[in-house]
C-alpha positions in Angstrom: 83.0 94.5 131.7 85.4 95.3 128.7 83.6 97.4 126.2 83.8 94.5 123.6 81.3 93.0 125.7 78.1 95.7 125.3 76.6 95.4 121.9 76.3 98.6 120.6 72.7 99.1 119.0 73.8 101.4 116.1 75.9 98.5 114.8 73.3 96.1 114.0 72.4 96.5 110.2 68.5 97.7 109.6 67.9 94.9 107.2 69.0 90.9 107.4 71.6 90.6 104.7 71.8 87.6 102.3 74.1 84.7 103.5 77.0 85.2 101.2 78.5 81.9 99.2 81.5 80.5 101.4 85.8 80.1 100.1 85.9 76.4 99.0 90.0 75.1 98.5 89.7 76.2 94.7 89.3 79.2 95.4 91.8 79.6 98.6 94.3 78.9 96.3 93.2 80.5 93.5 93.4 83.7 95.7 97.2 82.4 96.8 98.3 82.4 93.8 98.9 86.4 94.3 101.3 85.9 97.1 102.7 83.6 94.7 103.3 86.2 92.4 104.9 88.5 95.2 107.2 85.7 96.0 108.2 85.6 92.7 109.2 89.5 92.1 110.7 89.5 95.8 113.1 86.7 94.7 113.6 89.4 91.4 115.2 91.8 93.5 116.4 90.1 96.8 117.8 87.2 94.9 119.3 88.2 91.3 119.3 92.3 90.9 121.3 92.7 94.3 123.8 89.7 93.6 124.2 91.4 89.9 124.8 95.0 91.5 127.2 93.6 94.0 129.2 91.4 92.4 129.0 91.6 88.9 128.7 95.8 88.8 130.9 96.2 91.9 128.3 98.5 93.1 129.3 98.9 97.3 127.1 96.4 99.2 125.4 99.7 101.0 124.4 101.3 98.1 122.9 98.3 96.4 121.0 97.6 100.0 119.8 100.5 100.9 118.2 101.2 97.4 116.8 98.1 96.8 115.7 98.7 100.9 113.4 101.6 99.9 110.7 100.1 99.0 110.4 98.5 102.5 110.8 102.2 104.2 107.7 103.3 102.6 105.7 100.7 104.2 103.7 103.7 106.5 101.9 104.1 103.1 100.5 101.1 103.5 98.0 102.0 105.9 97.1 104.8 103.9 96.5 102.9 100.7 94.8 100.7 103.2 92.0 103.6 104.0 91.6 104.2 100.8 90.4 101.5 99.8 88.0 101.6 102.4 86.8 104.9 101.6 87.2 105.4 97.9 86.3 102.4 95.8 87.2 102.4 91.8 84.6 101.8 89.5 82.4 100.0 92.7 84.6 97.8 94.4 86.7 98.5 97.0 89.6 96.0 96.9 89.8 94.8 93.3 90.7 97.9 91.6 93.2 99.1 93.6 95.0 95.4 93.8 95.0 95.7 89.4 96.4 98.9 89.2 99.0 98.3 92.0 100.7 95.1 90.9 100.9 96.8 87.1 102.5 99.6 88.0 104.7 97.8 90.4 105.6 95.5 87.0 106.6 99.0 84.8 108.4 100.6 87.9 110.2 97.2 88.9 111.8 97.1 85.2 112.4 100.7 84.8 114.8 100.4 87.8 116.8 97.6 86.3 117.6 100.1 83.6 118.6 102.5 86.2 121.2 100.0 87.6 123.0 99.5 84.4 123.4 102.9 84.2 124.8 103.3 87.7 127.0 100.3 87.1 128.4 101.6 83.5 129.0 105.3 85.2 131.0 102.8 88.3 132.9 101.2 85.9 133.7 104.3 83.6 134.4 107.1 86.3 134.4 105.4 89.9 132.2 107.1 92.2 131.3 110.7 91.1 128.6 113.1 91.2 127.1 111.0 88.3 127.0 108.0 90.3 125.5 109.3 93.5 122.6 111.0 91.0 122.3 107.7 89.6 122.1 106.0 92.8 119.4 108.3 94.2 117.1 107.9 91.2 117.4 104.2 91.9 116.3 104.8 95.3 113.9 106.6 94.1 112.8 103.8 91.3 112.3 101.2 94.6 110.2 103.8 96.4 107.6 104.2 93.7 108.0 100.5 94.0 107.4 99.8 97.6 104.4 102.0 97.1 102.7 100.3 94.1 103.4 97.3 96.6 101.5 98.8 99.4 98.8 99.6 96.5 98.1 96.1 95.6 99.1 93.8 99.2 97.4 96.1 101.6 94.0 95.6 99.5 94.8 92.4 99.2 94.5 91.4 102.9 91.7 93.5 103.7 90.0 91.7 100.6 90.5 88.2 102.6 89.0 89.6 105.6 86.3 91.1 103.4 85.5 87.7 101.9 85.7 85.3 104.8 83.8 84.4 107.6 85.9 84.5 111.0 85.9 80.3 111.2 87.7 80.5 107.8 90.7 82.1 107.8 93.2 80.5 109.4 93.0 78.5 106.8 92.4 81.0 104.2 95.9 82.8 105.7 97.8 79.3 106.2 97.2 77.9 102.1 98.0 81.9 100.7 101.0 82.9 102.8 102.4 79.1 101.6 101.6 80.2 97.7 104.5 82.9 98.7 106.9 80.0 99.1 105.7 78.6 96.4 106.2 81.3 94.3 110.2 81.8 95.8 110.5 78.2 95.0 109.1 78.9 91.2 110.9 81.6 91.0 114.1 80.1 91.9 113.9 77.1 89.7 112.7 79.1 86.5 115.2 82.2 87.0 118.0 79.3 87.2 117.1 78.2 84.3 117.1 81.3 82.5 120.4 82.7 84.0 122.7 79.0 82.9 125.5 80.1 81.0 125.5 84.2 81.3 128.4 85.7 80.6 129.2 89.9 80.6 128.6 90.4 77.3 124.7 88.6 77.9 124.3 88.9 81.4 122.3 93.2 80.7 119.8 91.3 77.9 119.1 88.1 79.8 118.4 90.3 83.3 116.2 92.5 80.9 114.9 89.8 79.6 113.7 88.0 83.1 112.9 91.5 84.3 110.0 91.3 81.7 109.2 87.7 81.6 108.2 87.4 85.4 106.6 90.8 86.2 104.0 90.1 82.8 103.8 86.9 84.4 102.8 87.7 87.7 100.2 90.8 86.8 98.5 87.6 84.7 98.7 85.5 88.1 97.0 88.3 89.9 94.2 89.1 87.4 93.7 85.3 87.6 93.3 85.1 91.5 91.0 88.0 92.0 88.7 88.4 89.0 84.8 88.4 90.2 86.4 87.0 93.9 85.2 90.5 95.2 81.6 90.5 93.7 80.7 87.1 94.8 82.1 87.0 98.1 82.9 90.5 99.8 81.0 91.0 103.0 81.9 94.4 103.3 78.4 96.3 102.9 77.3 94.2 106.1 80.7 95.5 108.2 80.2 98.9 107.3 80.3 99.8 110.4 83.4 98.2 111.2 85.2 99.5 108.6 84.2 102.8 110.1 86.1 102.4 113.2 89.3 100.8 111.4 88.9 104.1 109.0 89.7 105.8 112.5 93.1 104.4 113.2 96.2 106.6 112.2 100.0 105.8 112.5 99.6 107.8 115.7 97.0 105.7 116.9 98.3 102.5 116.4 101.2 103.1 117.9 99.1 104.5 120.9 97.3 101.3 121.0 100.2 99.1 120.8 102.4 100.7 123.2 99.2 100.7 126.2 100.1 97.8 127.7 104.7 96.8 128.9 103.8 93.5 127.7 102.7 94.7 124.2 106.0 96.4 123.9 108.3 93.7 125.1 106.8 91.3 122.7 107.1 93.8 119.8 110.8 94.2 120.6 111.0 90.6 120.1 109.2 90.5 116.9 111.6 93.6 115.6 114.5 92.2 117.2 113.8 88.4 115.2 112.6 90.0 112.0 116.0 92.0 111.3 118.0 89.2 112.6 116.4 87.2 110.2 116.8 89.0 107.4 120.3 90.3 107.9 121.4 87.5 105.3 119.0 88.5 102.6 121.6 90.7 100.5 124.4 88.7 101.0 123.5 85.2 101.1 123.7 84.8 97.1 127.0 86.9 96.9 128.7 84.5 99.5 128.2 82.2 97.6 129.2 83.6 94.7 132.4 85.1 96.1 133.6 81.9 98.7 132.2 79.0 96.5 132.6 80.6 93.0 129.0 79.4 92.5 127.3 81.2 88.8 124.7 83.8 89.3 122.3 80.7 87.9 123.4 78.3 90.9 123.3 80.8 93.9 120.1 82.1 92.6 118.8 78.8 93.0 120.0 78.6 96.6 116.5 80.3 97.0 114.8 76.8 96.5 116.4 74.8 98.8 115.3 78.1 101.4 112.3 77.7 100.2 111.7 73.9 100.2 112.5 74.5 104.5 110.3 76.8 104.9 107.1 75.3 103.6 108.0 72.2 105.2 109.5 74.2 108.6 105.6 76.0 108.4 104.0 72.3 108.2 105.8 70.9 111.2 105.2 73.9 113.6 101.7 74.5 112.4 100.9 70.6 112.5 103.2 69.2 114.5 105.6 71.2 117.0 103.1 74.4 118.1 100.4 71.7 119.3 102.8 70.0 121.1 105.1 72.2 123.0 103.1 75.2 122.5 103.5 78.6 120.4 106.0 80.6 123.3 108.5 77.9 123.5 108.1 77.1 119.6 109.1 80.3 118.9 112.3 80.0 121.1 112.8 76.8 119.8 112.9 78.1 116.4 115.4 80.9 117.1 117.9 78.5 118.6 118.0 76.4 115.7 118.2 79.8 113.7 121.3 80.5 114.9 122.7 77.3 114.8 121.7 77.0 111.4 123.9 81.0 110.8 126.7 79.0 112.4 126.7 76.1 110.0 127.0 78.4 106.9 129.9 80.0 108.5 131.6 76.2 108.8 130.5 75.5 104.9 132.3 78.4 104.0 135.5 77.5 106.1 135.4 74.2 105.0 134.8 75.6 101.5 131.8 72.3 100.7 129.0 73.6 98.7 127.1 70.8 100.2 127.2 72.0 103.4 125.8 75.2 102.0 123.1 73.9 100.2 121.8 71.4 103.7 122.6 75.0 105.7 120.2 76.5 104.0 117.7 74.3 103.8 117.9 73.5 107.2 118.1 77.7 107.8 114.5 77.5 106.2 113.6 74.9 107.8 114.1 76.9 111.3 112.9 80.0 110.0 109.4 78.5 108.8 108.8 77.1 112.6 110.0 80.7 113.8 107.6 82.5 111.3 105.0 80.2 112.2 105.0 79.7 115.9 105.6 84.0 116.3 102.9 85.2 114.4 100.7 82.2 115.5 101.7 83.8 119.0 101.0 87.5 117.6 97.5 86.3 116.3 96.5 84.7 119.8 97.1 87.7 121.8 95.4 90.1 119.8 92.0 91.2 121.3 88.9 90.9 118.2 88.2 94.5 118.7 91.5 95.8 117.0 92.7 92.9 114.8 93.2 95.1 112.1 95.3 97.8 114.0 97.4 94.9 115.5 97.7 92.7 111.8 98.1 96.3 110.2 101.4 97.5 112.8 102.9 94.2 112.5 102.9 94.4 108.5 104.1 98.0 109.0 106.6 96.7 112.2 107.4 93.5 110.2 108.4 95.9 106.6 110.5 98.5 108.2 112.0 95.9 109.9 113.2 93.8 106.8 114.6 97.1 106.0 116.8 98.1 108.3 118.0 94.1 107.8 118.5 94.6 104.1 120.6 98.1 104.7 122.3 96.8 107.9 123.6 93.6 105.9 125.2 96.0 103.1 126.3 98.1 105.9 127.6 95.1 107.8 129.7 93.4 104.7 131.2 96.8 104.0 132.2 97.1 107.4 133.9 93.6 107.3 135.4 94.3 103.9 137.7 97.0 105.5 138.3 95.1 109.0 139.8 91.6 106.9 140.0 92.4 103.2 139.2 89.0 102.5 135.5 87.9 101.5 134.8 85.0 103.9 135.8 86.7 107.4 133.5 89.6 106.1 130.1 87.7 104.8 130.9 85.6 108.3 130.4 88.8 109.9 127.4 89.5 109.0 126.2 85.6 109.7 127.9 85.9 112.9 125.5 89.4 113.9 122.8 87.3 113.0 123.4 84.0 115.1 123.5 86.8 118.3 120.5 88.5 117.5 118.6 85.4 117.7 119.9 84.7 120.9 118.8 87.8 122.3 115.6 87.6 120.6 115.3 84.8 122.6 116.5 86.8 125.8 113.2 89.2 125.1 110.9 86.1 124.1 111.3 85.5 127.9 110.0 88.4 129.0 107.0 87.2 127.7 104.0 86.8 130.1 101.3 85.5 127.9 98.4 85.4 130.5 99.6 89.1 131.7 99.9 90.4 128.1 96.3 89.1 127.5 94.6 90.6 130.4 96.6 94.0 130.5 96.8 94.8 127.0 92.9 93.9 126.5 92.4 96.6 129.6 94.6 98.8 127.8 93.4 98.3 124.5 89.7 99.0 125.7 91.0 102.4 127.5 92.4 103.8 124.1 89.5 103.3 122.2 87.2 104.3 124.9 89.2 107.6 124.6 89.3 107.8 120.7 85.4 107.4 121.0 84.5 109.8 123.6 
């Protein structure tokens, strides 16, 4: 009998606690709308500050990736802030505190890096590349670091906070309606930064990107005080999992990865998630500046090639939650949704050939479309074969897994366009490139999908899973 079976006696609290009030749908989305925030400062700096550093500054596309990619590659920090939260609550709660001061100082640190960038594109433009570039270049690096760790500071609270507040029977949906208000918040963002960014020219483009570099990060600290003030004092139910939180307060880096590496199947199926996640996100620095380069689309009209993504993935997360994961099941949804992944990478490579902006626009949608049935059906997948016992070391790695990941993507998609720069020196064979990387990637994604033996994964990792902690324990 696994150990998950065998109450242990010291767990059971000495007193019967209070039921606690229950999440109505007010209040779900109430909470969303701080992933609707995050949505909103990701499209900030995946969807306008890289496009402005790359084609407007002529910054190389691997120096504007990889320091805009630093904020992912402190993601380890997140388990971290993650324990600390746990452990070390400010001014009584737990969660709360940590969320406020998080997503401010991700606001101040966020703007103070935009100035950095006109400074690295006016030393550029004066000098080329000197000493005073790189310096600049480093302390934006730096700038997106302090960044990704005021992001870890507010998001990693922020989920244990939905796991504080819910019951077990609530939150699937709970997770379904927030992670949506992160579409939501792309597609906001997209629409309103179009808006603001209509008719820039150089001489306005630094004080209308100062400008929305102010606007939205105000906005979204006000979206976040809105979605969790008093959530934790009504509805937290972490006094009565104290001793939970005990063993979770247990799992290091080294741990985790301990844990997750037990069981073959465990790591096949991770090397599919890594695998899918980068080849996903290969696109995300280039998409706009294709655009920009091969169409002669405005910064205001490739930025808004965001909300056509975004409109495919809420609905692409509808039809495989509702519709295509019910029916065909998760495993096959998720090869499903790579295939039509990379057939949607090969259709964006055809617009630009054919040089029809409406091509583009249904690629993209259509791309988001696939990628919210991919999203959905994998980590529907990922949730299914996690044993109870270690939810939170399996949810915690994938975030981890699922940020470095997005990384390497963002500075491999620089690295990529660079590379196909030099090869053609013409812009579309070289953001094809990139495009083309992608469309294989999913293909062997779904190579290692295969590989996949659900019903071994669940019995061997469990067994596995149940060994390690057995271990940790004794």
């Amino acid at each position: 009998m696994a150990t998950s079976d065998v109450p242990n006696p010291e767990w059971v609290p000495s007193e019967p606690m209070k039921p606690l009030p229950k999440l109505g749908l007010f209040t779900m989305f109430r909470l969303g709308l701080f992933q609707m925030g995050l949505g909103m400062l990701s499209l900030l700096t995946l969807g306008v500050l890289n496009q402005v550093m790359i084609s407007e500054l002529k910054v190389p596309g691997t120096i504007a990736a990889g320091t805009i990619a630093m904020y992912q590659f402190v993601a380890p920090a997140r388990i971290w802030f993650g324990q600390m939260s746990d452990s070390k609550p400010i001014r009584g709660y737990h969660r709360t505190g940590y969320i406020w001061v998080g997503m401010t100082l991700q606001a101040v640190c966020l703007f103070l890096a935009v100035q950095v960038v006109w400074k690295l594109g006016a030393s550029t433009a004066a000098m080329g590349w000197t000493t005073q570039s790189t310096a600049w270049a480093a302390l934006l690096a730096l700038m997106f670091g302090l960044y990704g760790l005021c992001i870890s500071a507010s998001s990693t609270p922020f989920v244990a906070l939905l796991v504080d507040i819910t019951d077990e029977d609530q939150r699937s949906k709970v997770v379904g309606i927030v992670w949506s208000m992160l579409m939501v918040g792309i597609v906001v963002g997209a629409i309103v930064g179009q808006k603001m960014l209509t008719g820039l020219t150089p001489d306005t483009l630094q004080p209308f990107i100062n400008r929305l570099f102010t606007v939205f990060p105000i906005s979204v600290i006000g979206l976040t005080f809105l979605a969790t003030f008093g959530i934790e004092k009504k509805y937290s139910r972490y006094a009565s999992r104290s001793h939970l939180v005990e063993r979770e307060d247990q799992i290091t880096l080294g741990r985790a990865f301990k844990v997750l590496t037990a069981s073959p199947q465990t790591g096949i199926f991770f090397s599919f998630l890594l695998v899918m996640t980068i080849s996903l996100f290969l696109q995300q620095p280039v998409l706009e500046p294709y655009a920009r380069e091969v169409f002669g689309m405005t910064i205001a009209e490739s930025a808004g090639l965001n909300k056509y993504w975004g409109y495919g993935v809420l609905a692409g997360m509808s039809l495989g939650g509702f519709l295509i994961v019910p029916r065909i099941g998760k495993q096959r949804a998720a090869k499903l949704g790579c295939l039509l992944t990379s057939a949607c990478f090969l259709l964006i490579i055809t617009s630009g050939l054919t040089q029809t902006q409406m091509l583009l626009k249904s690629a993209v949608i259509l791309f988001g479309l696939s990628s919210g049935v991919l999203t959905n059906s994998a980590v529907s997948l990922m949730l299914d074969l996690t044993a109870a016992e270690t939810a939170g070391t399996f949810v915690g790695a994938w975030g981890l897994a699922q940020a470095l990941a997005q990384a390497s993507a963002t500075l491999a998609g620089g690295a990529i366009l660079d590379l196909g720069r030099r090869l053609f020196q013409q812009p579309f064979p070289a953001y094809s490139l990139v495009f083309a990387c992608e469309a294989l990637g999913m293909i062997l994604a779904v190579v290692l999908l295969a590989r996949v033996s659900i019903q071994e994964f669940r019995t061997s990792s469990e067994k596995a899973i149940s060994a390690v902690l057995e271990a940790e324990l004794d």
